[in-house]
C-alpha positions in Angstrom: -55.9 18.8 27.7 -54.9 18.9 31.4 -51.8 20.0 30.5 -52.9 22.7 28.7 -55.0 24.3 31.5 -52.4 23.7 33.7 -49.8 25.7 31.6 -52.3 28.2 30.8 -53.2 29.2 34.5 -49.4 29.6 35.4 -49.0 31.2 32.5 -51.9 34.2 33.9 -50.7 33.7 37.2 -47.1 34.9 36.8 -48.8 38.2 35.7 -51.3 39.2 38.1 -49.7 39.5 41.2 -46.5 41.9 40.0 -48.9 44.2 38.4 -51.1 44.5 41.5 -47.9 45.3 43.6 -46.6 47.5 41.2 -49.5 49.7 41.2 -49.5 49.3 45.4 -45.7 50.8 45.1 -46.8 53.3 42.6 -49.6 54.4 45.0 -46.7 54.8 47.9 -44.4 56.4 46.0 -47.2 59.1 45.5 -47.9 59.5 49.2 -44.4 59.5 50.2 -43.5 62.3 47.4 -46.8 64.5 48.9 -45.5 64.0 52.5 -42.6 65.1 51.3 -43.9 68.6 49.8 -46.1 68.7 53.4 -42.7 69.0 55.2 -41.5 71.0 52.9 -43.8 73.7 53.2 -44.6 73.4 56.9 -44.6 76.6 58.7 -44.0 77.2 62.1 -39.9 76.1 62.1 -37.4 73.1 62.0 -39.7 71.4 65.3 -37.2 71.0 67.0 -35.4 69.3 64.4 -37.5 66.4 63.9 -39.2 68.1 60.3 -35.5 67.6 59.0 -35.3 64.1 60.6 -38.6 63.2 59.0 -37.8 64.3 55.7 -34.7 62.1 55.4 -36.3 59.4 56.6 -39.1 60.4 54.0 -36.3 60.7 51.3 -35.1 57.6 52.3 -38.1 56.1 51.7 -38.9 57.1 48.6 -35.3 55.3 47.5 -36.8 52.3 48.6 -39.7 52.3 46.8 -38.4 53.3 43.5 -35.4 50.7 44.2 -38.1 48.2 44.6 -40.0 49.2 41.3 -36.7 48.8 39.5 -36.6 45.6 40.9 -39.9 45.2 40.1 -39.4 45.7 36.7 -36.7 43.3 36.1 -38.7 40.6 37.8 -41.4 41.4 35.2 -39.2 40.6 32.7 -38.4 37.5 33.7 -41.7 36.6 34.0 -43.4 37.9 31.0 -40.0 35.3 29.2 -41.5 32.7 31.7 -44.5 33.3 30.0 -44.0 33.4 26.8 -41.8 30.2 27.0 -45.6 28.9 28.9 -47.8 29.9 26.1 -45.1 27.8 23.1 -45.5 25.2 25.1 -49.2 25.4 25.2 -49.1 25.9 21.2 -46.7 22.8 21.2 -49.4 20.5 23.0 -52.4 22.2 21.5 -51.0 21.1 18.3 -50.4 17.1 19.9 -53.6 17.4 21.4 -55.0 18.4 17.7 -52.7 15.3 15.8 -54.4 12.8 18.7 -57.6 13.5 17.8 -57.1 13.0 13.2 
């Protein structure tokens, strides 16, 4: 039975944490694309050439993030296999755990 809580909690704890720093990337990626049209549409000239400066930094930014979320992504994969190989094992001794008992 200890076994099976203990797979079951890494099985919920491989999932939590990407999603909430997915949606935290999400959310920047968002703010960095409306600072983006803010530069864009600033009036008043280039200031000096540090609106052009900021938006490649911006643009440069944005790369990152949406590297990251690819990343992201691919780690998600691997855990939701992780999982999935978690919960058959959880099956596996639930089953045992069952036979024990007869």
């Amino acid at each position: 039975m200890k076994q099976v809580l203990a797979l079951a909690v890494a099985v919920f704890g491989l999932a939590v944490p990407l999603t909430a720093r997915a949606s935290e990337m999400d959310a920047a990626l968002a703010k960095l694309q409306e600072a983006r049209g803010h530069l864009q549409s600033a009036k008043g000239g280039d200031f000096a050439g540090h609106r052009q400066n900021a938006l490649e930094h911006v643009d440069k930014a944005i790369d990152q993030v949406q590297q990251g979320l690819r990343a992201a992504g691919k780690d998600q994969r691997q855990d939701e296999k992780k999982a999935d190989q978690l919960e058959k094992k959880i099956d596996r001794l639930e089953k045992q755990e069952e036979k024990l008992r007869q």
